[in-house]
Structure formats: C-alpha cells, structure tokens
C-alpha positions, 0 to 999 in steps of 0.5 A: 568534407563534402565541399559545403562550407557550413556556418554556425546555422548548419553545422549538425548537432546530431548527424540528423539535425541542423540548429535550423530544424532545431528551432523548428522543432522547438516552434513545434513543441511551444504550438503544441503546448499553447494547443493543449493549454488552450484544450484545458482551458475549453473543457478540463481535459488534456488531449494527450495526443500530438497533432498527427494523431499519435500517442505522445512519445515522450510517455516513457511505457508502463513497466513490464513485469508482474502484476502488483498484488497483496500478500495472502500470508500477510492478510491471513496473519492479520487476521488470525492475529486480531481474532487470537487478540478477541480470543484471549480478551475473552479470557475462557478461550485464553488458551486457545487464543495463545495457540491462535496468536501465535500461528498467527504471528508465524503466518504474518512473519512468512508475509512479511518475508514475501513482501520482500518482492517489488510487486507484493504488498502488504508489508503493514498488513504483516507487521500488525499481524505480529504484533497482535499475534505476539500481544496476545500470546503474551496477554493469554500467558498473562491471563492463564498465570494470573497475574492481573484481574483482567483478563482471567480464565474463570469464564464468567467476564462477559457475565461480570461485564454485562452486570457491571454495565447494567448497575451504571445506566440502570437510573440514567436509562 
C-alpha cells in the first residue's frame, strides 16, 4: 500500500471515511437529535433544518410527476347516477330515470377505467356512481312493468305521499 500501517481505527470503511470520523459523525447526528428534542420541548415545532443551515438531506424529494387529481367521468357519473335514482323514485320520470342511469352507469365505468392511473383518483366515486346508475334502471324497469306498489307511473306519488303525511300529524301537530 502506501507504506502506512493501519490499525482497526484507520482502516476505511468507504475509501472516504475512517471509523474515527465515523464516530464523529455519529457524535454529530446524537448533538443534533438532543437540539431538535430540546426545540420540541421550548415550542412545539421541529427545526428541520441542520446546524449549517440547510435542508436535512436525509428528506428523500417529492415525487416528480403529475399532479394527484379526481376523475371528471367518475364525479359526473356519481352524479348522473343519484339524480336517475331521484328520477325514478319519483315514478312519472321513471323512464326518463332508466335512460339517465344508465348513462350514468356507462359515465362512472369510463371513470373507473381512468383511475387506473397512479395520480387519479376517484375510484370510490365511479363505483357508487354505477351502482345507483345500474339500481335505477333496474328499479325504473321495475316501476314501468309493475311489479311492486311502489314506485308506479301513474304520476300521483308525491300527491299520495303528502296526503299520507298529512292523516298521521294532523291530531299530533
């Protein structure tokens, strides 16, 4: 080598480093742990900074990429589901409400393909939105062959409904 005999306490660990300036460098890093400790206990905060002034470089980057956004097609599908829902529970828009859910329902599956993509969310959005799509077309389909009480088509519902109200708080009110 060099003609420098070294010792356990010389040797290099990296080519840069000895295990001397190791241990100084670990001294380093307790100092600043018991500063910062001592920072949290005066006012709450951390001092993130090291003694120098800079940034601490163990803080791996933000990722670099493109900015975390919702689904447009999942959102609009959640809406158009739940307002086919109100459509349909209505029963004199019942058909109108079948057409809307079922938009709906293709509008939140489009949504939900979209989400595939690390930075867009919405995946929850575009599963209730074809859920209540899907619901109402199979409760509008429902309600226009007749086959329960409730929803029907013949337009009068709410008019049945207010009256029905109206006959139970009539002695309470």
């Amino acid at each position: 080598m060099d003609g420098h005999r070294t010792t356990g306490l010389d040797r290099t660990l990296d080519g840069h480093r000895t295990a001397e300036g190791d241990r100084i460098v670990d001294e380093n890093r307790r100092a600043d742990r018991d500063r910062i400790a001592d920072t949290v206990e005066r006012d709450g905060t951390v001092d993130d900074r090291t003694p120098d002034g800079e940034a601490d470089r163990d803080v791996p980057p933000a990722p670099v990429g493109p900015r975390p956004r919702a689904s447009m097609l999942a959102t609009l599908g959640l809406i158009v589901g739940v307002g086919s829902v109100l459509f349909v529970l209505t029963g004199a828009l019942a058909g109108y409400g079948i057409a809307l859910g079922a938009i709906g329902a293709v509008l939140a599956v489009l949504g939900l393909m979209a989400t595939r993509r690390r930075h867009v969310a919405g995946k929850s959005d575009a599963l209730l939105g074809i859920a209540f799509g899907l619901g109402a077309v199979v409760l509008g389909v429902l309600a226009m062959t007749g086959q329960y009480d409730w929803p029907t088509t013949d337009g009068d519902t709410v008019v049945r409904f207010r009256e029905w109200l109206d006959s139970q708080f009539v002695d309470r009110l």
